[in-house]
Every structure is written in C-alpha cells, then in structure tokens.
C-alpha positions as CSV (number, residue, x, y, z in Angstrom):
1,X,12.0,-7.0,-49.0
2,X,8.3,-8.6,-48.8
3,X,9.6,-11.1,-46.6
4,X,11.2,-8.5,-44.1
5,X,7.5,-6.6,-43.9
6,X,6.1,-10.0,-43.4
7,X,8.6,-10.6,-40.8
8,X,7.8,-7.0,-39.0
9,X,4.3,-7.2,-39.2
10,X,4.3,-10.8,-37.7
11,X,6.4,-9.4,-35.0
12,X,4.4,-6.3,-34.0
13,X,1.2,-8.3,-34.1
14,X,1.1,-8.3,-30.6
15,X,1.2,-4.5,-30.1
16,X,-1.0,-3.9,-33.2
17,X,-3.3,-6.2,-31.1
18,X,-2.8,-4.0,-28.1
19,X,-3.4,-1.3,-29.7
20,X,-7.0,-2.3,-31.4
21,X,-8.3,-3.6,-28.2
22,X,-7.3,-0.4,-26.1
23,X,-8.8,1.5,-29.1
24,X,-11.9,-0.7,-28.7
25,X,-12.4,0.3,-25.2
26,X,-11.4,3.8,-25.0
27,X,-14.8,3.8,-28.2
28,X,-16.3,1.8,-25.7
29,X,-15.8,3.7,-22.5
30,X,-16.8,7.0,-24.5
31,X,-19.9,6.1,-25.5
32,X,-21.3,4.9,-22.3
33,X,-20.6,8.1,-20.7
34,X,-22.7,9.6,-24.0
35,X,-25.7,7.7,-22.9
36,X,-24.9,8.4,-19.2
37,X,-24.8,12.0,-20.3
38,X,-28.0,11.5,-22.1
39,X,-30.0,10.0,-19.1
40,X,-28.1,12.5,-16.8
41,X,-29.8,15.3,-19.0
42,X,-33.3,13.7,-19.1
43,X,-33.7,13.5,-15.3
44,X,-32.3,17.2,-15.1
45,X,-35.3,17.9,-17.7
46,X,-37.9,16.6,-15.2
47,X,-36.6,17.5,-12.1
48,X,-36.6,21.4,-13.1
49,X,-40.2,20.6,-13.9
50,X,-40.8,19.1,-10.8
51,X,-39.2,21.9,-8.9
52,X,-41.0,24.2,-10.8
53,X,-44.3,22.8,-10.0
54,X,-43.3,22.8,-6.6
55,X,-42.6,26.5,-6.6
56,X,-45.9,26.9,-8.0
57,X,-47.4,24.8,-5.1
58,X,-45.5,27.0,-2.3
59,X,-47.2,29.7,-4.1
60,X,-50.4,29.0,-3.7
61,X,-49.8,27.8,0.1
62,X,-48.3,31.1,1.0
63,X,-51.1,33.0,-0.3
64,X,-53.6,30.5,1.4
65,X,-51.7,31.0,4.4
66,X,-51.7,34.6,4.0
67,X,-55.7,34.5,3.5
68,X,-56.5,32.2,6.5
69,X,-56.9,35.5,8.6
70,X,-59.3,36.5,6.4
71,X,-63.2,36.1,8.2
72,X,-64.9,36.2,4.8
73,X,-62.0,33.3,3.6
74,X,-63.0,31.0,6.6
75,X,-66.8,31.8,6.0
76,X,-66.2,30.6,2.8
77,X,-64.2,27.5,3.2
78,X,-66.6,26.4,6.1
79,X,-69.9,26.8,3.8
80,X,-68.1,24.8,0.6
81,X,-66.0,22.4,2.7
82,X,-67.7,21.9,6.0
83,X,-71.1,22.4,4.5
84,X,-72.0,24.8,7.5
85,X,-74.8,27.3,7.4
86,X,-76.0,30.5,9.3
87,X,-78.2,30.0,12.0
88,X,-81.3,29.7,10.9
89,X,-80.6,29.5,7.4
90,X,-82.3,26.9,4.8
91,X,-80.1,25.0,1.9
92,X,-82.2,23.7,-1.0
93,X,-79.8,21.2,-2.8
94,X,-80.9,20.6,-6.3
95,X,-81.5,17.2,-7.1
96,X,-80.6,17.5,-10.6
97,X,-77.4,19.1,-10.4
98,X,-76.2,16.8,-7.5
99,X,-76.5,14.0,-9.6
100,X,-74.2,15.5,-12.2
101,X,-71.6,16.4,-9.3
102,X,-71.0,12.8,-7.9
C-alpha cells in the first residue's frame, strides 16, 4: 500500500502544486490590499484635517467679510496695515520696541 500513496501523491503533485501557488497569491493579493487599505486610511486622516482647517479658514473670511462694512474695521486695518494717520496727527515709534518687532 505505501507504494500506491507514493504513486498518488507523485501523480497529484502537479495539482498540489497548483494549489500552493494559487494559495500563495490569493495571501499575496490580500495583503497588499491591507496596506492599500492602510495608506487609503492615512490620507483620509489628513484630508479631514485639512478640510477642517479649511472650514475654519472660510470662517474667519466670512466674518472678515461681514466686518469690511464696518468704518471703525477699516479705520483700523488702515492704521496697523497701511500705517495711515489722522490729519494732523503725530506717531512716536519707539525705538526700543521696534527693534524687538523685526
């Protein structure tokens, strides 16, 4: 009877051999879509924080926006931005603190 397995096994070794290598693949095949998954889930993971960031951003633009029509929000923008000044009005700059500043 040994010799009969012998015999079988030595003729199936072409399916058993089929059989490992689509096994190997199918292992194969499963974990790259793992580390696909993995990635995937990583850029998901920063693009919500990007979007949220973004949301954040079209806040503060709308309520800029909404403040534009504001006189005492242009005064102020023009005087720290534009460095304007009031007719005849003096600035003294402090020498000290503008060194610290630049």
């Amino acid at each position: 009877m040994s010799k009969k397995r012998k015999r079988r096994f030595r003729g199936n070794r072409p399916f058993y051999i089929i059989v490992i290598v689509i096994l190997i693949y199918v292992s194969w095949i499963f974990i790259d879509q793992r580390i696909q998954l993995a990635e995937l889930n990583s850029q998901k993971g920063d693009l919500l924080k990007t979007m949220e960031q973004l949301r954040e951003k079209e806040q503060l633009l709308v309520e800029e926006k909404e403040m534009s029509n504001d006189p005492n929000h242009i005064e102020r923008i023009a005087r720290e931005r534009l460095k304007m000044v009031k007719p005849n009005e003096i600035i003294y700059i402090d020498q000290e603190r503008a060194k610290f500043q630049d």
